[in-house]
Residue frames relative to the residue before (quaternion, step in Angstrom):
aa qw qx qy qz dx dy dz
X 1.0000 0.0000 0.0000 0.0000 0.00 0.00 0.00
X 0.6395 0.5290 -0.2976 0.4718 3.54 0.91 -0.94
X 0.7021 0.3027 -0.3754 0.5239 4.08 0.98 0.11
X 0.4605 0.5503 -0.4973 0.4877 3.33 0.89 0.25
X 0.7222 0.4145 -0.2495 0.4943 3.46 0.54 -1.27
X 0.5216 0.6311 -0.2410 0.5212 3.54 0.72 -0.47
X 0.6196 0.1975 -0.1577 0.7431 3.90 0.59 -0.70
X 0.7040 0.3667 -0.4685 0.3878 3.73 -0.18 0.06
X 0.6166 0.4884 -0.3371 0.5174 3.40 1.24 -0.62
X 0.6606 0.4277 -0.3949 0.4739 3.83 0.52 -0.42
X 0.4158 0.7238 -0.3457 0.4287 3.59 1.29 -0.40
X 0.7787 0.5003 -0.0081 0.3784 2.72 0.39 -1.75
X 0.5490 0.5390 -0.1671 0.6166 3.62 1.50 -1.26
X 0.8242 0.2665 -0.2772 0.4157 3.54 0.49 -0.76
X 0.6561 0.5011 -0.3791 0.4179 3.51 1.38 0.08
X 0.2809 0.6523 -0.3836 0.5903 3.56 1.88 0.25
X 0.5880 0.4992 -0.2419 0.5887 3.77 0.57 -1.27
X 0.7534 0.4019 -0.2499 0.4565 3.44 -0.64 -0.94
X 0.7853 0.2263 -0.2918 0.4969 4.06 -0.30 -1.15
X 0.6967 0.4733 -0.4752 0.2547 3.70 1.02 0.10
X 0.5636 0.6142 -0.3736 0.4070 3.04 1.85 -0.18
X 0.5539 0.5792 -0.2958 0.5198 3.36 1.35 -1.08
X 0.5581 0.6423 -0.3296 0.4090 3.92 0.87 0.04
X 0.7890 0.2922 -0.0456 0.5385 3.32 1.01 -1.98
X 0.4967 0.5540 -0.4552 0.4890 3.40 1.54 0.69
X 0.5968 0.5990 -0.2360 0.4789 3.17 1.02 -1.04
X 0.7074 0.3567 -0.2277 0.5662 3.70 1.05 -0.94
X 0.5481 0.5747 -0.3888 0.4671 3.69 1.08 -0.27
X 0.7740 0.3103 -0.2103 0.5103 3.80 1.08 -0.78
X 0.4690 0.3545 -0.5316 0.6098 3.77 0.90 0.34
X 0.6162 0.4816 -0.5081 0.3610 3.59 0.20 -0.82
X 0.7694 0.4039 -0.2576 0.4226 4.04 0.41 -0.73
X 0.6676 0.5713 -0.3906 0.2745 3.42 1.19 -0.70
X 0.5396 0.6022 -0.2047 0.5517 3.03 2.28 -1.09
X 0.5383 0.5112 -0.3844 0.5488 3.74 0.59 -0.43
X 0.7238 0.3351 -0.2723 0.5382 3.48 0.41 -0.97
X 0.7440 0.4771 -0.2637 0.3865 3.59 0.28 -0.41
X 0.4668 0.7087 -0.1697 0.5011 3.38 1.97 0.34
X 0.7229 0.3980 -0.0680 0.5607 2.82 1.06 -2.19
X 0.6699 0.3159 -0.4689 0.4812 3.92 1.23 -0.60
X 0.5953 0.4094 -0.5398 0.4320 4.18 0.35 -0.30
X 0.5596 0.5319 -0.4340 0.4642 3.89 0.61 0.22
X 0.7256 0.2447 -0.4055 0.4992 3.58 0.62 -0.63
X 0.5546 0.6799 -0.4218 0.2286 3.62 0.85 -0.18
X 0.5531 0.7334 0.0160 0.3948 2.88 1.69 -1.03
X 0.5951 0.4761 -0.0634 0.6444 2.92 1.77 -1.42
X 0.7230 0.3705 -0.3245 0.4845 3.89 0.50 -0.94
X 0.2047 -0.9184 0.3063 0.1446 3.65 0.77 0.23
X 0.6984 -0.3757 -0.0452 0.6075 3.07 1.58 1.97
X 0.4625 0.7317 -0.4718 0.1678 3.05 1.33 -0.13
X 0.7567 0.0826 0.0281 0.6479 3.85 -0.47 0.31
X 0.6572 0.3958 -0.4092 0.4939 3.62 0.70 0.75
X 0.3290 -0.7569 0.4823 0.2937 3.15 -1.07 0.68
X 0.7091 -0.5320 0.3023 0.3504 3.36 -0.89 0.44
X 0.7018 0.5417 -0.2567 0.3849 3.37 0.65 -1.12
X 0.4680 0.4509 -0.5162 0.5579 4.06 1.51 -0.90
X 0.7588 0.2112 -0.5997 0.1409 3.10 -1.46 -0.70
X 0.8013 0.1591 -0.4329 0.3812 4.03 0.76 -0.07
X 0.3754 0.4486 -0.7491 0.3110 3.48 0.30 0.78
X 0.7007 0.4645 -0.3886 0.3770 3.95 0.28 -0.33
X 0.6569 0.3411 -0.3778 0.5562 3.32 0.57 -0.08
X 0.4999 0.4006 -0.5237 0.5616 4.19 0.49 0.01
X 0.7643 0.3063 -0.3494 0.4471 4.27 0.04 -0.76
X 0.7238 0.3782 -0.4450 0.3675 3.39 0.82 -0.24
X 0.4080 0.6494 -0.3742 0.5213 3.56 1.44 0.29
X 0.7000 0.5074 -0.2344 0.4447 3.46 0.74 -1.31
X 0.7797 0.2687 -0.3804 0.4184 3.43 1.15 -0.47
X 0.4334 0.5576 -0.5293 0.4701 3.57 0.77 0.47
X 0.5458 0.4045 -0.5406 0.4962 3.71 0.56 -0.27
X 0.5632 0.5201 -0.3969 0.5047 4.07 0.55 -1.13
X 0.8089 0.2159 -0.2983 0.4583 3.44 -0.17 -0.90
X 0.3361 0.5836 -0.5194 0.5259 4.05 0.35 0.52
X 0.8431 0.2699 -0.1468 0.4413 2.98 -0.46 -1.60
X 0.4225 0.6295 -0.4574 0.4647 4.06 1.11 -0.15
X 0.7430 0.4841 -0.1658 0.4313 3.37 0.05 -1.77
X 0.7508 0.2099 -0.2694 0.5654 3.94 0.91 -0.69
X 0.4916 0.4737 -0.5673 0.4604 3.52 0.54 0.73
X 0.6074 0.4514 -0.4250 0.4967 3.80 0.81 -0.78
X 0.5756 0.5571 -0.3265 0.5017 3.97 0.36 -1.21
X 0.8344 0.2271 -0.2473 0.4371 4.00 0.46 -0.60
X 0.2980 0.7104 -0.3724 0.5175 3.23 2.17 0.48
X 0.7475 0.4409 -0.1391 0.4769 3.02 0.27 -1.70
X 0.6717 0.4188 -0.4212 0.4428 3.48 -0.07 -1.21
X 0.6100 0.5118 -0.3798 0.4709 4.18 0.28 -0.88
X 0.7162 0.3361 -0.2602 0.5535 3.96 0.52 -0.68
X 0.5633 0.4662 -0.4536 0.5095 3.69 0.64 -0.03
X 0.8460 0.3197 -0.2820 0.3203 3.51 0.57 -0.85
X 0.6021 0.4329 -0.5366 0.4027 3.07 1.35 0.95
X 0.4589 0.6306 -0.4655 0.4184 3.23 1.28 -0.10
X 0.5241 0.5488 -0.4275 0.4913 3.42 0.93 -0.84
X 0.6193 0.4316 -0.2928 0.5869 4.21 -0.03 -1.38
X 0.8336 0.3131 -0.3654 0.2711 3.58 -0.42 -0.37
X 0.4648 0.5976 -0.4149 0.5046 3.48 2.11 -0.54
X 0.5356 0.6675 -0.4637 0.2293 3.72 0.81 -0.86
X 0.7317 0.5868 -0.0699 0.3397 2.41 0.55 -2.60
X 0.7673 0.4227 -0.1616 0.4543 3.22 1.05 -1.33
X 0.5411 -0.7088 0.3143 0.3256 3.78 1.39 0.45
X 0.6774 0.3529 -0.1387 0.6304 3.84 1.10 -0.76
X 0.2929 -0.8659 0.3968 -0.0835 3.54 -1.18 1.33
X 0.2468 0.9005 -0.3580 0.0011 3.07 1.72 -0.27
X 0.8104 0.2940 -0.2316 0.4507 3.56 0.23 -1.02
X 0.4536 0.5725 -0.4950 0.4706 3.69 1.27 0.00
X 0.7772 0.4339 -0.2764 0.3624 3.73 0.88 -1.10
X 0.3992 0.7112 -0.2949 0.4977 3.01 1.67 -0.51
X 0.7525 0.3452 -0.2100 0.5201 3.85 0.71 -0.52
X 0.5949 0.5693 -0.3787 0.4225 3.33 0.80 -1.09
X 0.5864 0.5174 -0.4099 0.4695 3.72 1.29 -1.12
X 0.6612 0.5132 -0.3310 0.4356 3.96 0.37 -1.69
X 0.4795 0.7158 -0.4724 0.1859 3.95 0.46 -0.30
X 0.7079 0.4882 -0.1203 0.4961 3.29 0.58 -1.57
X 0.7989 0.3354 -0.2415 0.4370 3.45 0.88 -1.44
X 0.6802 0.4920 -0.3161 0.4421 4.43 1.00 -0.24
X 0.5265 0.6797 -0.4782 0.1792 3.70 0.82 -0.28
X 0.6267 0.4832 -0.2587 0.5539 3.61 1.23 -0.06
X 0.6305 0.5905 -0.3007 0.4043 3.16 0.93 -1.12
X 0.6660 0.4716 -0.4281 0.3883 3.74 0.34 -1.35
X 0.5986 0.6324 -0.4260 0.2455 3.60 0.60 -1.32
X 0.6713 0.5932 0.0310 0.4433 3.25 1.67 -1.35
X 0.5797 0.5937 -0.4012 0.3880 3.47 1.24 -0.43
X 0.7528 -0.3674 0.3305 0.4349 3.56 -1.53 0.53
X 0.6608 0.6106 -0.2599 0.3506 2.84 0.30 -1.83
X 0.7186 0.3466 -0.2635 0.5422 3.92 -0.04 -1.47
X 0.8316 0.2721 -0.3389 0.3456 3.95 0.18 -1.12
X 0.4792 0.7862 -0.3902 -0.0060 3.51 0.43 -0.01
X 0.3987 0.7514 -0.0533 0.5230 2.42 2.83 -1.31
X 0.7191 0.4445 -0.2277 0.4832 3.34 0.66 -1.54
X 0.6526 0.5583 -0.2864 0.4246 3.61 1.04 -1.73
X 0.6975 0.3095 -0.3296 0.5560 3.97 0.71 -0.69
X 0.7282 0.3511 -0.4020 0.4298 3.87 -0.05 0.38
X 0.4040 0.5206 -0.4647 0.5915 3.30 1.36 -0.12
X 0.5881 0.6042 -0.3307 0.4239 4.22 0.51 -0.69
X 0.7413 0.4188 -0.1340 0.5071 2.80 0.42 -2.15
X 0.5203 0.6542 -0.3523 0.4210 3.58 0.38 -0.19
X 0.7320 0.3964 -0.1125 0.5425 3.20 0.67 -2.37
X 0.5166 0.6312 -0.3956 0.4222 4.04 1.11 -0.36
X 0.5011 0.8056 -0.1028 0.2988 2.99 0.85 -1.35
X 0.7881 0.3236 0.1082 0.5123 2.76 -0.19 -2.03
X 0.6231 0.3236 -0.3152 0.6385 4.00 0.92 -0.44
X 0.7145 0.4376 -0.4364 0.3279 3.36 0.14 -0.39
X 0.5375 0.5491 -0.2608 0.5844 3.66 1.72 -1.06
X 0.3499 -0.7808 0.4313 0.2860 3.98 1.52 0.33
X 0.0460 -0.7740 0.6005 -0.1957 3.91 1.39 1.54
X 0.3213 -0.6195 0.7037 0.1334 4.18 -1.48 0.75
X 0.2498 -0.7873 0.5630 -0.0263 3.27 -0.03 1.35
X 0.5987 0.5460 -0.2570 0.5267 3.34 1.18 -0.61
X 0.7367 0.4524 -0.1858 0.4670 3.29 0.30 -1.58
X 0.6238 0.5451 -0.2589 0.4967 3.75 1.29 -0.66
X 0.6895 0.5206 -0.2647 0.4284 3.56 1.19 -0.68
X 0.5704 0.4549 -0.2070 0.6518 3.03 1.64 -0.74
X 0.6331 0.3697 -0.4381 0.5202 3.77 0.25 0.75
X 0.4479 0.5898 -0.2980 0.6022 3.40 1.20 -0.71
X 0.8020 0.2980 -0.2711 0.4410 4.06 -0.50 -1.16
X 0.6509 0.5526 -0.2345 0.4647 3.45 1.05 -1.43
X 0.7074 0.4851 -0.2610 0.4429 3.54 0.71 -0.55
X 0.6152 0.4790 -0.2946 0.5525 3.79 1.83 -1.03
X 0.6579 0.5457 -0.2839 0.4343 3.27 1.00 -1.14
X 0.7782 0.3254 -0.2908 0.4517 3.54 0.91 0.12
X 0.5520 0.5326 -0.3832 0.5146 3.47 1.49 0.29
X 0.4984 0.5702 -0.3700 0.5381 3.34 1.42 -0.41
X 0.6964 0.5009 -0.2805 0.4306 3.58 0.38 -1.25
X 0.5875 0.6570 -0.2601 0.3943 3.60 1.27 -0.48
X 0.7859 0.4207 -0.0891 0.4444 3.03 1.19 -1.45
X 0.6377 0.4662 -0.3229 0.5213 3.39 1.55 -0.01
């Protein structure tokens, strides 16, 4: 039984491998479609409506938004991949008496609980719609200025409140 479990466990190790590669591909091609989907709301931007209608540069930036929501919801499908194949790897470390890659985590606990929130991977989605947003809003010809100064003026008087 123990070499059965044993080839199921290397199974298992190498299908961990695999959906993580099939992950950082997946983030490698949103990663380019957005890049590309940058450089063309950039040349739009530049031709200043000429021979452009108005309405592309945000229907592109709403689809290039839409696929960061796709690629979000990608990345936590892999993460709820993975975590399911850890936890048989985890049942097969039992059975199989030796624990390595369970202990292997138990160590990363203490030291990643900030970190994931932070990793490329999760902000990259957020970081390009956080853009597409800031595109937006200049393109919709938004006073960033005049907005900051409602912003301070507004702290600067909740502050005054609390003292």
């Amino acid at each position: 039984m123990a070499d059965n479990a044993f080839d199921f466990y290397k199974l298992l190790v190498e299908e961990v491998r695999e959906a993580r590669r099939a992950r950082r591909e997946l983030s490698n091609m949103f990663l380019t479609l957005n890049t590309g989907g940058v450089g063309a709301l950039g040349f739009l931007a530049q031709s200043n409506g000429q021979h452009v209608h108005p309405a592309l540069p945000v229907l592109l930036t709403v689809a290039l938004a839409l696929t960061c929501v796709i690629w979000a919801t990608s990345n936590h499908y892999y993460t709820l991949l993975l975590a399911a194949k850890y936890k048989g790897i985890y049942a097969l470390e039992a059975e199989l008496g030796r624990n390595p890659i369970q202990q292997e985590w138990t160590q990363l606990q203490g030291k990643r609980g900030a970190l994931k929130w932070f990793s490329l991977e999760r902000m990259m989605p957020a970081l390009f719609m956080v853009g597409y947003a800031a595109f937006l809003a200049i393109h919709a010809g938004l006073d960033f200025g005049a907005l900051y100064e409602r912003a301070r003026a507004l702290v600067v008087e909740l502050l005054a409140q609390t003292h």
